[in-house]
N, C-alpha and C positions, 0 to 999 in steps of 0.2 A: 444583514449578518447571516451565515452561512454555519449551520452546526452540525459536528461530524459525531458518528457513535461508530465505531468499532469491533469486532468481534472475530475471535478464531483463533486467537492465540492459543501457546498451551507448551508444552515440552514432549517432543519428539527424537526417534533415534537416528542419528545420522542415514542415510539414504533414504529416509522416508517423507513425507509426505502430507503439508498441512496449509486450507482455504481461510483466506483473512476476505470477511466483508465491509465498508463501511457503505452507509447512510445516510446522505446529505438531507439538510432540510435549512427551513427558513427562503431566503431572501435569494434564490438559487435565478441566475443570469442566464442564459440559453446558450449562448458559446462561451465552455469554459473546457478546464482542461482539469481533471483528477488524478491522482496519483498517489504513490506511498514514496515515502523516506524511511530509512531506517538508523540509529542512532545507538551505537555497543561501546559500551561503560569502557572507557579513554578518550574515545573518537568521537569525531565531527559527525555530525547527521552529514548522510548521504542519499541520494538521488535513487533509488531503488529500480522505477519505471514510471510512466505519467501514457494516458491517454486522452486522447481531444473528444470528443464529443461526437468527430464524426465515425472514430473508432480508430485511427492510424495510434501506434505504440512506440515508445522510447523505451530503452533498458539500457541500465550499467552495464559494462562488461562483466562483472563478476558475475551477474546472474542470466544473463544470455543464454538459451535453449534447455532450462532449468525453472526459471519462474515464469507467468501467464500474467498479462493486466489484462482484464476484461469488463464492460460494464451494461448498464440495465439504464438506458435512458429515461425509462418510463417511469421507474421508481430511484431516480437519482440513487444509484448504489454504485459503488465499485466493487472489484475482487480480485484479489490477487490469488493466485495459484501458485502453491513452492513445490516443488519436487527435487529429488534426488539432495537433500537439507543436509548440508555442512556445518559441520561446527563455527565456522568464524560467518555463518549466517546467524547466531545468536545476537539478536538486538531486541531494542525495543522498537516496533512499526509503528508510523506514522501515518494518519491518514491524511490528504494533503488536495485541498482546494483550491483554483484559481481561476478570478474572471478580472474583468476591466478597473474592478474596483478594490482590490486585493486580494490578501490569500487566507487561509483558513487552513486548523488544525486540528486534527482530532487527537484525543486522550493518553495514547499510546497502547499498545497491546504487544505483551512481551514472548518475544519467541525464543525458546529454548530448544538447541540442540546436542543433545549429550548419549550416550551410552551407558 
């Protein structure tokens, strides 16, 4: 089993600028894939961006040349990077685990964008 811990959240002003890391630990597989979802109070969890292990990136279209996935192999962490932060980016983040043997989630860490 695979346990995620979180961090970075907070409330920010629209165009600005705020780094979510998570922390894997335990039972962690050598080829997997990390990532964030995010999840805003009506809507479905969605797909934010995921990378592999060897470092290749997926991203939603919403947040395309605006958020950053990047990660720390050595110490099993992720990070995600938000820039230029919209308001209908307000969710709560998810951090998001996957290898051979299922997936894994961490806590949630709530991002807030407002004025």
């Amino acid at each position: 089993q695979v346990q995620l811990v979180e961090s970075g959240g907070g409330l920010v002003q629209p165009g600005g600028s705020l780094r979510l890391s998570c922390a894997a630990s335990g039972s962690i597989f050598s080829i997997n894939t990390m990532g964030w979802y995010r999840q805003a109070p009506g809507k479905e969890r969605e797909l934010v961006g995921k990378i592999i292990r060897g470092g290749t990136t997926t991203y939603a279209d919403s947040v395309k040349g605006r958020f950053s996935i990047s990660r720390d192999n050595a110490k099993n962490t992720v990070f995600l990077e938000m820039n230029i932060l919209k308001a209908e980016d307000t969710a709560v983040y998810y951090c998001w685990y996957s290898d051979y043997l299922g997936n894994s989630w961490g806590q949630g860490t709530q991002v807030s964008v407002s004025s």
